[in-house]
PDB file of N, CA, C and O in Angstrom, chain B, residues numbered from 101:
ATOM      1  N   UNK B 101      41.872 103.376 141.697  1.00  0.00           N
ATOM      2  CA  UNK B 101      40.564 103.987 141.610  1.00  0.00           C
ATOM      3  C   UNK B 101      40.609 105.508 141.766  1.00  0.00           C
ATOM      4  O   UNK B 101      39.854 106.196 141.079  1.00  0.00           O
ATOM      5  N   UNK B 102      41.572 106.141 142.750  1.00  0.00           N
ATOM      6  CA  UNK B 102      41.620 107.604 142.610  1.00  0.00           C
ATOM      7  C   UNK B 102      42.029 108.131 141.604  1.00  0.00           C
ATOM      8  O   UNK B 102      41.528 109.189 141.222  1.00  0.00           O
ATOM      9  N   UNK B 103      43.009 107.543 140.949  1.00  0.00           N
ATOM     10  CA  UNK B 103      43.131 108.231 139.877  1.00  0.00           C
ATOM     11  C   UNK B 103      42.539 108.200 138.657  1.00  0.00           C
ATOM     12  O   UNK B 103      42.920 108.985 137.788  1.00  0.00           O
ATOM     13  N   UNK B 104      41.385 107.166 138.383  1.00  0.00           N
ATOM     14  CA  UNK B 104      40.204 107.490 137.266  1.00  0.00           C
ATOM     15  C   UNK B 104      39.190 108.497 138.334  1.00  0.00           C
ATOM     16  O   UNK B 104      38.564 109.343 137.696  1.00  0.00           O
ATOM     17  N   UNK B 105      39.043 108.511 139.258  1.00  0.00           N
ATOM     18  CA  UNK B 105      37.740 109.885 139.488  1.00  0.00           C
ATOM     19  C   UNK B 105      38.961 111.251 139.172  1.00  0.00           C
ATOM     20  O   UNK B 105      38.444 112.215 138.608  1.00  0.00           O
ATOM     21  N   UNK B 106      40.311 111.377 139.448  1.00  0.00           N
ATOM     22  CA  UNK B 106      40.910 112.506 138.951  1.00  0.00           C
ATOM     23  C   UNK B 106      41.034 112.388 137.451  1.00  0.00           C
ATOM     24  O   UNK B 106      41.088 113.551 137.048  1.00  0.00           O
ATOM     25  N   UNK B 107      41.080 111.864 136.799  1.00  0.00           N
ATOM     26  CA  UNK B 107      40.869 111.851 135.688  1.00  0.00           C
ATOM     27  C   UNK B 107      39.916 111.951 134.820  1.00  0.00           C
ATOM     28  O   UNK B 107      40.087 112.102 133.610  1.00  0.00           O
ATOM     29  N   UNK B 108      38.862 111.872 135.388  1.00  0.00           N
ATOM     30  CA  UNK B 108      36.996 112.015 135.440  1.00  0.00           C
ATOM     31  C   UNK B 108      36.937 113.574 135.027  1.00  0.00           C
ATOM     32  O   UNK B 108      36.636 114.361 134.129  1.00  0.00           O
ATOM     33  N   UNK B 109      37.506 113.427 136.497  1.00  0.00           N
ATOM     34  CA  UNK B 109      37.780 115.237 136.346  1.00  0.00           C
ATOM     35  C   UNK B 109      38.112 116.065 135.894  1.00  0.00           C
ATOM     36  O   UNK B 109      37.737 117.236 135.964  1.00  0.00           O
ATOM     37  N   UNK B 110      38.759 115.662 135.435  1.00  0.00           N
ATOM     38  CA  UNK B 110      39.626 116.545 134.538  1.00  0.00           C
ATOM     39  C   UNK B 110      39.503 116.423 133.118  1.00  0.00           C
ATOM     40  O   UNK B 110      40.123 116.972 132.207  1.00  0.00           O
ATOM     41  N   UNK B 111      38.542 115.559 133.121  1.00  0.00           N
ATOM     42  CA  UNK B 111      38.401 115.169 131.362  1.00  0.00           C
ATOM     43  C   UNK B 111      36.542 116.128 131.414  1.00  0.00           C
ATOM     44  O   UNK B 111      35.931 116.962 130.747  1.00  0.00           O
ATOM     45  N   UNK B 112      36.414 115.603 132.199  1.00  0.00           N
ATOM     46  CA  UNK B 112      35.137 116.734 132.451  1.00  0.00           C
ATOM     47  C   UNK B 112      35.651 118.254 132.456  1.00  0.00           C
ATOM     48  O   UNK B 112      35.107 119.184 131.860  1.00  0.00           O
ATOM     49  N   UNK B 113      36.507 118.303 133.042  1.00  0.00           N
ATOM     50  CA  UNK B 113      36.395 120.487 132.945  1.00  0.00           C
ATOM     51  C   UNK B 113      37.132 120.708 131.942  1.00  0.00           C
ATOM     52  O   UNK B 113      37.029 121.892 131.623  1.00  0.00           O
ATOM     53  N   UNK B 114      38.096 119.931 131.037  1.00  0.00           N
ATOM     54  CA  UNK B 114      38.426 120.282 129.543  1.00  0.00           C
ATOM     55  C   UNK B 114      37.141 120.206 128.518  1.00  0.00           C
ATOM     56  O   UNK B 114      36.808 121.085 127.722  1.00  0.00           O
ATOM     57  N   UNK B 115      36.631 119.194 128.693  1.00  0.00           N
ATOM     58  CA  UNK B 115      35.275 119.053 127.618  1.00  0.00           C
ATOM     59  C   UNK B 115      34.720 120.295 128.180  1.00  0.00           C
ATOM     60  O   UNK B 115      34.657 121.227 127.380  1.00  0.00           O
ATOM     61  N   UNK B 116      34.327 120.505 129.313  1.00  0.00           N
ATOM     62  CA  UNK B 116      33.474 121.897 129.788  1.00  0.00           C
ATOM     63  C   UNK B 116      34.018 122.932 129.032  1.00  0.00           C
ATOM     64  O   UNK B 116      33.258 123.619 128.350  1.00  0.00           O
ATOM     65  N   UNK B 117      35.520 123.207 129.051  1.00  0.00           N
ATOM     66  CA  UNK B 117      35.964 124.383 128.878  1.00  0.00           C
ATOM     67  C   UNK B 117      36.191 124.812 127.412  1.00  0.00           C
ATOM     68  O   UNK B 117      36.104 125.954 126.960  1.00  0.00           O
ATOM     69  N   UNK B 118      36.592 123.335 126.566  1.00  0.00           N
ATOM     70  CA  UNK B 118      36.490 123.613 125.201  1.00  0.00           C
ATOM     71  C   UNK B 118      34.763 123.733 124.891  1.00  0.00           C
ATOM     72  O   UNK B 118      34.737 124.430 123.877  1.00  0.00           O
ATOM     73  N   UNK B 119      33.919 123.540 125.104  1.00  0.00           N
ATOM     74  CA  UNK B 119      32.592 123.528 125.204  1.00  0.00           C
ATOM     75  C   UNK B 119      32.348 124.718 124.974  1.00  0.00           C
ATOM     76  O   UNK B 119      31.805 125.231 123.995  1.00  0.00           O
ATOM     77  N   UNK B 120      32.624 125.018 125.592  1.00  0.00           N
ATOM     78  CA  UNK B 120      32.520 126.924 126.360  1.00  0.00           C
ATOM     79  C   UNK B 120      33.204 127.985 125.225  1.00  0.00           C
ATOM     80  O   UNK B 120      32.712 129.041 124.828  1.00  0.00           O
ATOM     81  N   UNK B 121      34.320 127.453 124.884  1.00  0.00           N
ATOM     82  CA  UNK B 121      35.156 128.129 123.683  1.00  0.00           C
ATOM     83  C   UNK B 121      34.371 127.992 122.829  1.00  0.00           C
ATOM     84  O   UNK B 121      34.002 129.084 122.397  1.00  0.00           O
ATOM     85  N   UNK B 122      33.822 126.990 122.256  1.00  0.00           N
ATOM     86  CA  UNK B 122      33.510 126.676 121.171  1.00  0.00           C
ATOM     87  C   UNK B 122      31.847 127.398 121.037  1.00  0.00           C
ATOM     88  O   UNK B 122      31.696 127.987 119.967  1.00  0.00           O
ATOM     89  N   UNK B 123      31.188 127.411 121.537  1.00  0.00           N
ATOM     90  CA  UNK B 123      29.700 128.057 121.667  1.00  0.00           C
ATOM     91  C   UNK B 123      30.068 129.633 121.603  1.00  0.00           C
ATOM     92  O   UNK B 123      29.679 130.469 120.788  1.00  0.00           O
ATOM     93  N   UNK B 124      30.753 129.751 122.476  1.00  0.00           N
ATOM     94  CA  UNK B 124      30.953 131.707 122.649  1.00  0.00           C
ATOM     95  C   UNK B 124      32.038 132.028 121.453  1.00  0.00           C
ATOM     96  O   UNK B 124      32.202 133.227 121.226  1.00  0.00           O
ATOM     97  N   UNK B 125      32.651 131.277 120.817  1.00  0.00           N
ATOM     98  CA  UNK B 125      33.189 131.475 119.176  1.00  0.00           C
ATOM     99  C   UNK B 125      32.019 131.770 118.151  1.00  0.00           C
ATOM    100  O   UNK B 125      31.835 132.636 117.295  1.00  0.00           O
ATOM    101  N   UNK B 126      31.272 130.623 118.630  1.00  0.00           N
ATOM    102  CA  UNK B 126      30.072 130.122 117.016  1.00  0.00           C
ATOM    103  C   UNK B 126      29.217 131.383 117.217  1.00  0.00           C
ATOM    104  O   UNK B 126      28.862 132.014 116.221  1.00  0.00           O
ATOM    105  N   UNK B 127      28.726 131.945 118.937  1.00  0.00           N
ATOM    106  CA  UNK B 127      28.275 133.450 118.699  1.00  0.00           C
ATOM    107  C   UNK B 127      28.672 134.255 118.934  1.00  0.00           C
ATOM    108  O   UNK B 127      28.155 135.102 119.662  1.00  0.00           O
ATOM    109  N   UNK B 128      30.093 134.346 118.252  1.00  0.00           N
ATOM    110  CA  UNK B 128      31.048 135.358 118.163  1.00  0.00           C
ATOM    111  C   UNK B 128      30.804 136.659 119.478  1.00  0.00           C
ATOM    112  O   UNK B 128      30.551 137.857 119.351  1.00  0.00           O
ATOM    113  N   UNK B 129      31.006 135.817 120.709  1.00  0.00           N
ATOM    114  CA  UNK B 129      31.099 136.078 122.206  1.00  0.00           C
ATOM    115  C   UNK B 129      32.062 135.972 122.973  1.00  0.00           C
ATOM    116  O   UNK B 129      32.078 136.424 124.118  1.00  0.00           O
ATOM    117  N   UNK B 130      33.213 135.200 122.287  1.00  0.00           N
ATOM    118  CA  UNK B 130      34.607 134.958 122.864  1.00  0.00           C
ATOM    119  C   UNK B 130      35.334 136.189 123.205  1.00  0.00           C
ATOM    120  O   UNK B 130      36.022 136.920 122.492  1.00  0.00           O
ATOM    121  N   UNK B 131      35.015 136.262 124.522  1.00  0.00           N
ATOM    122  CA  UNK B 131      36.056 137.297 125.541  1.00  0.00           C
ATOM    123  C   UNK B 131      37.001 136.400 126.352  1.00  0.00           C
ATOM    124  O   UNK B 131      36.802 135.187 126.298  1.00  0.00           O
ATOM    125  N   UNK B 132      38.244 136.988 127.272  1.00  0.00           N
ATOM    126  CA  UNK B 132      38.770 136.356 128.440  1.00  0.00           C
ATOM    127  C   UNK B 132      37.552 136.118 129.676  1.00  0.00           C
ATOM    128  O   UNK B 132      37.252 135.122 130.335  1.00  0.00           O
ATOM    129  N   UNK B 133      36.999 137.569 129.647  1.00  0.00           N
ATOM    130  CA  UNK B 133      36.195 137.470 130.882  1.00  0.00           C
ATOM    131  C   UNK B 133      35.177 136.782 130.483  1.00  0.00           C
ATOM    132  O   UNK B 133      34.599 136.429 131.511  1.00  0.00           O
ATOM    133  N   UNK B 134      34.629 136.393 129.582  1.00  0.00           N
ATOM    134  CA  UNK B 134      32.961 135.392 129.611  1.00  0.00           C
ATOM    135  C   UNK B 134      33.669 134.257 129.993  1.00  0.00           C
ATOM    136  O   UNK B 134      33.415 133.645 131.031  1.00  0.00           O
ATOM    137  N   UNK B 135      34.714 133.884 129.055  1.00  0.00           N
ATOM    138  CA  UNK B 135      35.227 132.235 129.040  1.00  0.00           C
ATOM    139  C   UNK B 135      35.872 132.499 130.351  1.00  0.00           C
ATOM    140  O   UNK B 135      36.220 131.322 130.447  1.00  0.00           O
ATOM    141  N   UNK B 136      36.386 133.089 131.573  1.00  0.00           N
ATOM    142  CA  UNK B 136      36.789 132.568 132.316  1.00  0.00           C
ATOM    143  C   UNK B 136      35.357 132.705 133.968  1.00  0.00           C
ATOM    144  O   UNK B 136      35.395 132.373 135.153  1.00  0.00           O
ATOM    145  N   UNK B 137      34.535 133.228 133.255  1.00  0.00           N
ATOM    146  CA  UNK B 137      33.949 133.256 134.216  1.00  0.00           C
ATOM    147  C   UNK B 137      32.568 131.766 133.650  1.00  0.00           C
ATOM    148  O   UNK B 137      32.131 130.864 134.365  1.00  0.00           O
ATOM    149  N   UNK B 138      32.345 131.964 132.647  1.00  0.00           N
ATOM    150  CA  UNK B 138      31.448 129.962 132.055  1.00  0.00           C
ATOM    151  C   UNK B 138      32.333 129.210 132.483  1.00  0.00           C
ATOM    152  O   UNK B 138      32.040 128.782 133.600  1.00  0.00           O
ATOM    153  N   UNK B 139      33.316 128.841 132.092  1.00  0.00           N
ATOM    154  CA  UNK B 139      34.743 127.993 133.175  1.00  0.00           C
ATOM    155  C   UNK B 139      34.618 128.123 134.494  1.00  0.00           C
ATOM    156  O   UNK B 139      34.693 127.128 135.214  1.00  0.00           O
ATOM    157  N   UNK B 140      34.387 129.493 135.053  1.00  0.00           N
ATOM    158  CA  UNK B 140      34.470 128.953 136.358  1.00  0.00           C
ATOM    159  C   UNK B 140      33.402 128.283 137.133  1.00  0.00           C
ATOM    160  O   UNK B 140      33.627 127.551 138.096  1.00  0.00           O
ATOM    161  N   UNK B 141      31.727 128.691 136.466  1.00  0.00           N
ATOM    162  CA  UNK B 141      30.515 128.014 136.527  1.00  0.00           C
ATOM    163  C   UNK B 141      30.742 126.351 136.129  1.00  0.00           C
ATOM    164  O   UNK B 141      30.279 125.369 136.709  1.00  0.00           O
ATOM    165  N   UNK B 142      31.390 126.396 135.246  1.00  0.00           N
ATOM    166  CA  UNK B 142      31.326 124.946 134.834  1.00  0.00           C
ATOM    167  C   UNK B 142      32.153 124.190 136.182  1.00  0.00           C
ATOM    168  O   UNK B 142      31.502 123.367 136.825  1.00  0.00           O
ATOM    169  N   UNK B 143      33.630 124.489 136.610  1.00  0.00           N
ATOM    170  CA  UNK B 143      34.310 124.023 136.982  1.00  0.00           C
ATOM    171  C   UNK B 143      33.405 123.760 138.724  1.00  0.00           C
ATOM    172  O   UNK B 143      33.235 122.743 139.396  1.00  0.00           O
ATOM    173  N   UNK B 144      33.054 125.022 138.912  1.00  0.00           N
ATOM    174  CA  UNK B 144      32.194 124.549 140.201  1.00  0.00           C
ATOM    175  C   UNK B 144      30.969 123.632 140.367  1.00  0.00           C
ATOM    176  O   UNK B 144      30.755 123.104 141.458  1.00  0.00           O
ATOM    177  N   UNK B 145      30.199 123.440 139.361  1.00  0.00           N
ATOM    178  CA  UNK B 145      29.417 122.366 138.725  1.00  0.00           C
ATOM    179  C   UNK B 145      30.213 121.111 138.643  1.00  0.00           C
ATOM    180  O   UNK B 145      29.699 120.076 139.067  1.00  0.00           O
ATOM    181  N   UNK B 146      31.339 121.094 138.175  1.00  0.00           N
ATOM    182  CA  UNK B 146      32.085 119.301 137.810  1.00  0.00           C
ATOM    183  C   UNK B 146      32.478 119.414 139.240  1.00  0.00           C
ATOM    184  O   UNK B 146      32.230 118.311 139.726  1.00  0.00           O
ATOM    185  N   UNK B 147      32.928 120.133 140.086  1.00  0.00           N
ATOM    186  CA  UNK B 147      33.758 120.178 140.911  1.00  0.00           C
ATOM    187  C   UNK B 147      32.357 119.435 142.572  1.00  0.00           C
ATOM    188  O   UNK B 147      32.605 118.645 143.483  1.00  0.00           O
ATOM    189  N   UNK B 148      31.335 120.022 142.309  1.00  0.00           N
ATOM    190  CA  UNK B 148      30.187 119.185 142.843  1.00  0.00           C
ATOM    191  C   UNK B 148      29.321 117.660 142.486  1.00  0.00           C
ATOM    192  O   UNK B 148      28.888 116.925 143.373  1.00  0.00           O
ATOM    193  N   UNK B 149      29.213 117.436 141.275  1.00  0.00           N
ATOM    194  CA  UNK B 149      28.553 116.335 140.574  1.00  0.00           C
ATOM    195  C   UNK B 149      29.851 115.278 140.424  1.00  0.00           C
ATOM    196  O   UNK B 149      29.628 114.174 139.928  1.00  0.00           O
ATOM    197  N   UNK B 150      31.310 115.655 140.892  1.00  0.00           N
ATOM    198  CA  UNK B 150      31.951 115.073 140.659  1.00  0.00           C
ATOM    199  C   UNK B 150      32.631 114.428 142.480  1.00  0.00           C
ATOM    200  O   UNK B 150      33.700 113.832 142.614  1.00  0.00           O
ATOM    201  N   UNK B 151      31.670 114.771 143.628  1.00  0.00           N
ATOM    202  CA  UNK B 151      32.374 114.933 144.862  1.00  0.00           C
ATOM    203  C   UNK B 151      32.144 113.857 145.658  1.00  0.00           C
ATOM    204  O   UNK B 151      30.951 113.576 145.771  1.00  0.00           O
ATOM    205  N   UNK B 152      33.200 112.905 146.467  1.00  0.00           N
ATOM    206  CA  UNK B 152      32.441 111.742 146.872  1.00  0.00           C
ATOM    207  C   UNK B 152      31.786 111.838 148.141  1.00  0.00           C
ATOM    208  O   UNK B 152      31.577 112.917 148.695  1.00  0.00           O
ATOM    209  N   UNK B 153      31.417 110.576 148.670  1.00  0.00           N
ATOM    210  CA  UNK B 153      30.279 110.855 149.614  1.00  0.00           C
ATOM    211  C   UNK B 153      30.930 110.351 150.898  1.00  0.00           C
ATOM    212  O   UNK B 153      30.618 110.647 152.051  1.00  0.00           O
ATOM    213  N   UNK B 154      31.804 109.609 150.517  1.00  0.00           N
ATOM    214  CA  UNK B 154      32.787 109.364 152.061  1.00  0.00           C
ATOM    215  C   UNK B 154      33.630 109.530 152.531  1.00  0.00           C
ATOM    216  O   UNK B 154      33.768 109.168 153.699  1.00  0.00           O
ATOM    217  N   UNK B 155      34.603 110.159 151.848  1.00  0.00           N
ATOM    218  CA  UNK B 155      36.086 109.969 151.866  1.00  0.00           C
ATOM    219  C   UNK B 155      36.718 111.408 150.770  1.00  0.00           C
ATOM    220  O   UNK B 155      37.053 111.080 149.632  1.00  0.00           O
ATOM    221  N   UNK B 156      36.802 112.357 151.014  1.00  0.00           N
ATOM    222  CA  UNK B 156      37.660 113.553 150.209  1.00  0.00           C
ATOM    223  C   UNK B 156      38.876 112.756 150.291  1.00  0.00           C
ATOM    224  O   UNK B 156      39.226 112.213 151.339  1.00  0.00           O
ATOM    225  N   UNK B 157      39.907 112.633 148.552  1.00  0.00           N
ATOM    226  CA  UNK B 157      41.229 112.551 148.844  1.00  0.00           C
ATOM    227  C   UNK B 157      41.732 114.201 148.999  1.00  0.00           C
ATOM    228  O   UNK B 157      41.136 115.270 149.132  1.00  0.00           O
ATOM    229  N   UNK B 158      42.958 113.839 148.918  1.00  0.00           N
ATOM    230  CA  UNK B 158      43.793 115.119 149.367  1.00  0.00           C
ATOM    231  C   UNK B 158      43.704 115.814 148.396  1.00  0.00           C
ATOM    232  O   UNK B 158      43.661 116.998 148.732  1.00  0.00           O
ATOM    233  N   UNK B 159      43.608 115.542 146.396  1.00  0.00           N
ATOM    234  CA  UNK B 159      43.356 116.585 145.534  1.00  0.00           C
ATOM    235  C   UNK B 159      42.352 117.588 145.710  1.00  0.00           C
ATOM    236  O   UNK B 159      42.456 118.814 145.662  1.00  0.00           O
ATOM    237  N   UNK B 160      41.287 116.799 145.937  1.00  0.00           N
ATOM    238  CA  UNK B 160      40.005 117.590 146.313  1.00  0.00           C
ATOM    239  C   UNK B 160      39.689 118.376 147.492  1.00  0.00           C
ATOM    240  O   UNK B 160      38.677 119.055 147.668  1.00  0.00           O
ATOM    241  N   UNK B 161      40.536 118.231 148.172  1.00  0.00           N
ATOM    242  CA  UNK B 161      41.277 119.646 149.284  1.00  0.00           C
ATOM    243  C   UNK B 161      41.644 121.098 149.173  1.00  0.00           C
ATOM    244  O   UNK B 161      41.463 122.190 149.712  1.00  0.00           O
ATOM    245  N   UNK B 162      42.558 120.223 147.691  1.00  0.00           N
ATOM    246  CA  UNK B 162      43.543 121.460 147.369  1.00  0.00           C
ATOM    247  C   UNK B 162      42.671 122.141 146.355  1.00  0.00           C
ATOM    248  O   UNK B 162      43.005 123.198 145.820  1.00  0.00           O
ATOM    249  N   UNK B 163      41.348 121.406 146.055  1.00  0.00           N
ATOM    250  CA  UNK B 163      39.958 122.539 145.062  1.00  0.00           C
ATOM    251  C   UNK B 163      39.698 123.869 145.783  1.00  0.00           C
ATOM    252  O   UNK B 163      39.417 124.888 145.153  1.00  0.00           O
ATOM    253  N   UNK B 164      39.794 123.835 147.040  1.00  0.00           N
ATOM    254  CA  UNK B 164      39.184 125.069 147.605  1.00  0.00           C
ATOM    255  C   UNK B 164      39.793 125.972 147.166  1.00  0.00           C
ATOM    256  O   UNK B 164      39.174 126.827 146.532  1.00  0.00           O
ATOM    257  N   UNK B 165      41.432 126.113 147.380  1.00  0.00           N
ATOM    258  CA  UNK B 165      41.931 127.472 146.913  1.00  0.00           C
ATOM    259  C   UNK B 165      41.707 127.642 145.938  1.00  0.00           C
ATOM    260  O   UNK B 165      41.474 128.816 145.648  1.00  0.00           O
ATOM    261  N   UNK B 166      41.627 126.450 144.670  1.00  0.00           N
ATOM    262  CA  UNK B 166      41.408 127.033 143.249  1.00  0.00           C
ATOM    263  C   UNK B 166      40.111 127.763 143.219  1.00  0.00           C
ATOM    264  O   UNK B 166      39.998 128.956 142.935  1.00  0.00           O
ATOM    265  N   UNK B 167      39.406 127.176 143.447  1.00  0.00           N
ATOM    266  CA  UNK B 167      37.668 127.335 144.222  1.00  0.00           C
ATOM    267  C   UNK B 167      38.077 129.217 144.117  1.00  0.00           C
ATOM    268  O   UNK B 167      38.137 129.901 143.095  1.00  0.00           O
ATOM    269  N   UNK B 168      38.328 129.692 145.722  1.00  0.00           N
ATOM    270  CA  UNK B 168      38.766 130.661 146.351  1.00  0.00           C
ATOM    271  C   UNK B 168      39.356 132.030 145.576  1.00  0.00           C
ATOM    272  O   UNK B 168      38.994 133.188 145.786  1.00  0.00           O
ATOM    273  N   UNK B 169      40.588 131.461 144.412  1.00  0.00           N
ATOM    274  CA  UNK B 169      41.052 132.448 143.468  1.00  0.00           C
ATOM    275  C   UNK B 169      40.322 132.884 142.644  1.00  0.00           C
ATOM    276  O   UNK B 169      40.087 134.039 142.287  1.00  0.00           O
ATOM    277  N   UNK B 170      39.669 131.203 142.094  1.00  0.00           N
ATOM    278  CA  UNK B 170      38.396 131.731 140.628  1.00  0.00           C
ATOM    279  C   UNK B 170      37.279 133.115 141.231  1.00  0.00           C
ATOM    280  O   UNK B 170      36.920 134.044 140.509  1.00  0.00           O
ATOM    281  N   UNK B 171      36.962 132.977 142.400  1.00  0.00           N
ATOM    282  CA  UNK B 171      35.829 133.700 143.081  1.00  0.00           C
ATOM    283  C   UNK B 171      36.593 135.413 143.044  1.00  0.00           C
ATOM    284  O   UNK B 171      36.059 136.462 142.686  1.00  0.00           O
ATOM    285  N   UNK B 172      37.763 135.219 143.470  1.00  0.00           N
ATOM    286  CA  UNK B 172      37.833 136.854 143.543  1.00  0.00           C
ATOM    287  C   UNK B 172      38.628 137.346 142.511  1.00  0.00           C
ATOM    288  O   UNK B 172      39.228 138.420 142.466  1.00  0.00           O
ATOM    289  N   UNK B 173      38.577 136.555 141.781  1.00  0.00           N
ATOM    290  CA  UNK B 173      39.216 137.090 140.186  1.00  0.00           C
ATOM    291  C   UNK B 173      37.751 137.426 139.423  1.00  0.00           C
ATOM    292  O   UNK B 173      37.487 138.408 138.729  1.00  0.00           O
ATOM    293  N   UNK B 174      36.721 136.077 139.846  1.00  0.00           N
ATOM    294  CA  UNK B 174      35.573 136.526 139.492  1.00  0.00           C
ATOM    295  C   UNK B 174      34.812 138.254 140.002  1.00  0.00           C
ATOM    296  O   UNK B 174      34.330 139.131 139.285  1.00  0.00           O
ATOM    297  N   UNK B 175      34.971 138.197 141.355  1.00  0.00           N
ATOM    298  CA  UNK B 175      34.729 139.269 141.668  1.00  0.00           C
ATOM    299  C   UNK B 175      35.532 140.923 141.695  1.00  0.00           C
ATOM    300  O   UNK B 175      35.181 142.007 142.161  1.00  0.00           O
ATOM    301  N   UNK B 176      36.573 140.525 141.057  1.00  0.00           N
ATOM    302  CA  UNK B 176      37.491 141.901 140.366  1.00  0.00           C
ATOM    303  C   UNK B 176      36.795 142.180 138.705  1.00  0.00           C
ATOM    304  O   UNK B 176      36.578 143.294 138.227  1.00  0.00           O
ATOM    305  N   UNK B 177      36.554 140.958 138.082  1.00  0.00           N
ATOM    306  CA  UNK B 177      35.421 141.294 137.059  1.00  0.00           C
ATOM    307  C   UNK B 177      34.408 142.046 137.182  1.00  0.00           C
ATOM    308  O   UNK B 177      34.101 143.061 136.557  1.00  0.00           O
ATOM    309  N   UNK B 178      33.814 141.421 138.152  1.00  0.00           N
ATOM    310  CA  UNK B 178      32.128 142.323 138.577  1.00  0.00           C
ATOM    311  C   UNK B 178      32.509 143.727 138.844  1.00  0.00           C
ATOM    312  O   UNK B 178      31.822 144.658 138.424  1.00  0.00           O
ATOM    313  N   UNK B 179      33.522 143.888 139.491  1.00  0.00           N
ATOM    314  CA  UNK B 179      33.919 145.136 140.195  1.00  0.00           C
ATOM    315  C   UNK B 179      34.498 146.164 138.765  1.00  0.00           C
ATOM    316  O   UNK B 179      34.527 147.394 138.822  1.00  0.00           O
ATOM    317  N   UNK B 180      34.773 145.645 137.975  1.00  0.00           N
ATOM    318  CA  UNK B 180      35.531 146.375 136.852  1.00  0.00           C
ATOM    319  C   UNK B 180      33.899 146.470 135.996  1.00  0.00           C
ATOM    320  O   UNK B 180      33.649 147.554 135.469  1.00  0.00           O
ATOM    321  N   UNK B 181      33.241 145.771 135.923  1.00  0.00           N
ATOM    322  CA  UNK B 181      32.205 146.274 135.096  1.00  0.00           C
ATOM    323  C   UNK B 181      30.931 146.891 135.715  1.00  0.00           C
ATOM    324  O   UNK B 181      29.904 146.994 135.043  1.00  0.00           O
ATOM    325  N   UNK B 182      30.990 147.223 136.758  1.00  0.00           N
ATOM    326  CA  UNK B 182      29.969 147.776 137.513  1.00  0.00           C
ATOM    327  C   UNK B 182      30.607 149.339 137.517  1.00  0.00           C
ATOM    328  O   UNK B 182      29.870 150.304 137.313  1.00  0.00           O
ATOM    329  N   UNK B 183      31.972 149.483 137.756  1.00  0.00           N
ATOM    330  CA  UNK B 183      32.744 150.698 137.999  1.00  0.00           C
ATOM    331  C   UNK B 183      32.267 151.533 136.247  1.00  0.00           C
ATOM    332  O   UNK B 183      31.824 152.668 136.072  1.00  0.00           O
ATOM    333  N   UNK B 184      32.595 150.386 135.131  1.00  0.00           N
ATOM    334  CA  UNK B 184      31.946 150.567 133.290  1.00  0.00           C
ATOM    335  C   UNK B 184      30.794 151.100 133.030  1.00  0.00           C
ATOM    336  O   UNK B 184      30.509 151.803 132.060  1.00  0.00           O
ATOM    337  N   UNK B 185      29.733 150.576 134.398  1.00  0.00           N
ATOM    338  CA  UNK B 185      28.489 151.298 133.694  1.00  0.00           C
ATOM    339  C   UNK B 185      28.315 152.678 134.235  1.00  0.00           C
ATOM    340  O   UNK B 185      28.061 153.703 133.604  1.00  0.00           O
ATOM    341  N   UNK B 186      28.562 152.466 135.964  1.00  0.00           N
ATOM    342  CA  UNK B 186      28.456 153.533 136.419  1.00  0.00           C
ATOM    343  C   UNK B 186      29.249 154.939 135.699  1.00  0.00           C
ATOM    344  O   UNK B 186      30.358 155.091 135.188  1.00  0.00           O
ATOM    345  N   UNK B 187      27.842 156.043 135.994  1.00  0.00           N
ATOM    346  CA  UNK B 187      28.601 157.323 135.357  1.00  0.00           C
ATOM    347  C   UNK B 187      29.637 157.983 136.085  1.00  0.00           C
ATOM    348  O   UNK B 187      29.776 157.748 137.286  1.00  0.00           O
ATOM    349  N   UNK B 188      30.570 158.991 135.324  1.00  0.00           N
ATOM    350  CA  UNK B 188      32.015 158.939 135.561  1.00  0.00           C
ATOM    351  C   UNK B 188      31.662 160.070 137.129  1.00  0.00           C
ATOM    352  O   UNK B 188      32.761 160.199 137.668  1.00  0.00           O
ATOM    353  N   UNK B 189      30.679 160.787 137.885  1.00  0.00           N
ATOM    354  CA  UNK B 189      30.591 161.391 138.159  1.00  0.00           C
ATOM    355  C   UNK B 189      30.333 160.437 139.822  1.00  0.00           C
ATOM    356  O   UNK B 189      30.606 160.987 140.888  1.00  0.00           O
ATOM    357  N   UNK B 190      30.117 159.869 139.797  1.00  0.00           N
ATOM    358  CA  UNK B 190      29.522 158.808 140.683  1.00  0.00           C
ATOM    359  C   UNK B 190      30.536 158.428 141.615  1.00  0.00           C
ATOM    360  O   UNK B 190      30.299 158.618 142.808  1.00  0.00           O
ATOM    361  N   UNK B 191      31.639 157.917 141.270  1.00  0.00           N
ATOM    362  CA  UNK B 191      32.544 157.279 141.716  1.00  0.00           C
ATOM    363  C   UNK B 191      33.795 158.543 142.221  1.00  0.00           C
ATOM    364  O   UNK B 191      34.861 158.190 142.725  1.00  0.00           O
TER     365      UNK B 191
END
């Protein structure tokens, strides 16, 4: 049984992620940074709707750090495009 909810899973954040490719292609929106930051929305979305109610196995442990990296890779993004708008005089 654990290994169809990991497999759940994981068939969920590929469909998410080709999902994601495929929409930000069709409106010719395909960056690294959109698709890895809709991926990481998605992945924290499957990563909740997908969580059980009694019992964490040990994979779903090891989500946090992934969890943890996506967030401040996410937030070196924010930080790189906030530094983009701001004028050069500012900083």
């Amino acid at each position: 049984m654990p290994t169809t909810r990991r497999e759940r899973f994981i068939r969920s954040q590929i469909a998410w992620m080709l999902a994601t490719a495929l929409v930000l292609a069709l409106l010719q929106t395909l960056t690294v940074e959109l698709f890895f930051v809709v991926s990481l929305i998605g992945f924290l979305v499957v990563t909740e709707l997908t969580a059980p109610f009694a019992i964490t196995p040990q994979w779903r442990r090891r989500l946090k750090w992934l969890i943890g990296v996506g967030l401040v890779v996410f937030g070196y993004i924010v930080l790189r495009r906030v530094i983009e708008i701001l004028p050069s005089g500012v900083l």
